[in-house]
C-alpha positions as CSV (number, residue, x, y, z in Angstrom):
1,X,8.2,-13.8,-32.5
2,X,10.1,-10.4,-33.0
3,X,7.0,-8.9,-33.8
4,X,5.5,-9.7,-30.4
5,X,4.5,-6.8,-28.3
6,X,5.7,-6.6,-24.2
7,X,3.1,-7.5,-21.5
8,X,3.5,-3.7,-19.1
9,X,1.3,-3.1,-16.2
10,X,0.0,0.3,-15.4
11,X,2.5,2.5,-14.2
12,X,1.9,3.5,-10.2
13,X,-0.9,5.8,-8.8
14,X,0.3,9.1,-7.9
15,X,0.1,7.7,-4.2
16,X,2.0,4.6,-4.9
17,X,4.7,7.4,-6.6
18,X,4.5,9.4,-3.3
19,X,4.9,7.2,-0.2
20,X,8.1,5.6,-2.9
21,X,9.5,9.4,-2.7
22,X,8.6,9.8,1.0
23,X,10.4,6.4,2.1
24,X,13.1,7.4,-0.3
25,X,13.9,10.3,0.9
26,X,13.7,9.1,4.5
27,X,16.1,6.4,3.5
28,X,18.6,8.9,1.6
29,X,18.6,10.9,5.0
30,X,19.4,8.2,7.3
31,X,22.3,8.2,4.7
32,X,23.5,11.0,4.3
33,X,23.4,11.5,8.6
34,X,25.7,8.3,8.4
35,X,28.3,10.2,5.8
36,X,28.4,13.4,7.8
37,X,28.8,11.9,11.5
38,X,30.5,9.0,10.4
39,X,28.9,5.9,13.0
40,X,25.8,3.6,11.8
41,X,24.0,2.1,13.8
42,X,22.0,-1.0,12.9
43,X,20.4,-4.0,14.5
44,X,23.1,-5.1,16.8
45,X,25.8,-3.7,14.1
46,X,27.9,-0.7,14.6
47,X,30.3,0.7,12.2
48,X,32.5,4.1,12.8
49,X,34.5,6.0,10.6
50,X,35.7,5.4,6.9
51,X,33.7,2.1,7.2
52,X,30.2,3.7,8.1
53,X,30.7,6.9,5.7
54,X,31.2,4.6,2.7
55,X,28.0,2.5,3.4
56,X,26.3,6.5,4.1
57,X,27.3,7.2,0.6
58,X,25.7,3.8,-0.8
59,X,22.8,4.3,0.8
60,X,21.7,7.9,-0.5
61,X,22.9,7.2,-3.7
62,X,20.8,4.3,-4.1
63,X,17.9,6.6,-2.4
64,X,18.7,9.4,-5.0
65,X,18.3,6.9,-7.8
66,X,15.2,5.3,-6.5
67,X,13.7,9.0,-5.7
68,X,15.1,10.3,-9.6
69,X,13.1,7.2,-10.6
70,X,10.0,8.2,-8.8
71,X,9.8,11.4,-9.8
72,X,10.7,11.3,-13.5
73,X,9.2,8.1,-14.6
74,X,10.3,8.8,-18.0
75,X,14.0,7.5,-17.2
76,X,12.6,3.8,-16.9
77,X,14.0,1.7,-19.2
78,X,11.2,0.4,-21.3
């Protein structure tokens, strides 16, 4: 049992790898707009101030991580 090798599927065309980078960094924009003007706008949802700028800053970190992931693969935990 320790000597069992891990099922791992292909890793993602380079197409796949692209549209992920596009949305990311569409997503990381709408973030970082949110941190600099400081009012999200969601669904119904408005938030102004500290409020909205700390949910910017989530949301294009988390964008820059999914877009460092995309583009350097290697940083995948196997």
């Amino acid at each position: 049992m320790g000597g069992e090798r891990r099922n791992r599927a292909e890793p993602p065309s380079l197409w796949v790898r692209v549209l992920v980078a596009l949305v990311a960094l569409g997503v990381g924009a709408h973030g970082v707009s949110c941190l600099i003007r400081g009012r999200l706008v969601t669904e119904g949802v408005v938030l102004e101030g500290v409020p909205a700028r700390v949910v910017g800053a989530l949301v294009a970190g988390v964008a820059a991580i999914a877009l460092a992931r995309t583009l350097y693969p290697r940083w995948r935990r196997h």
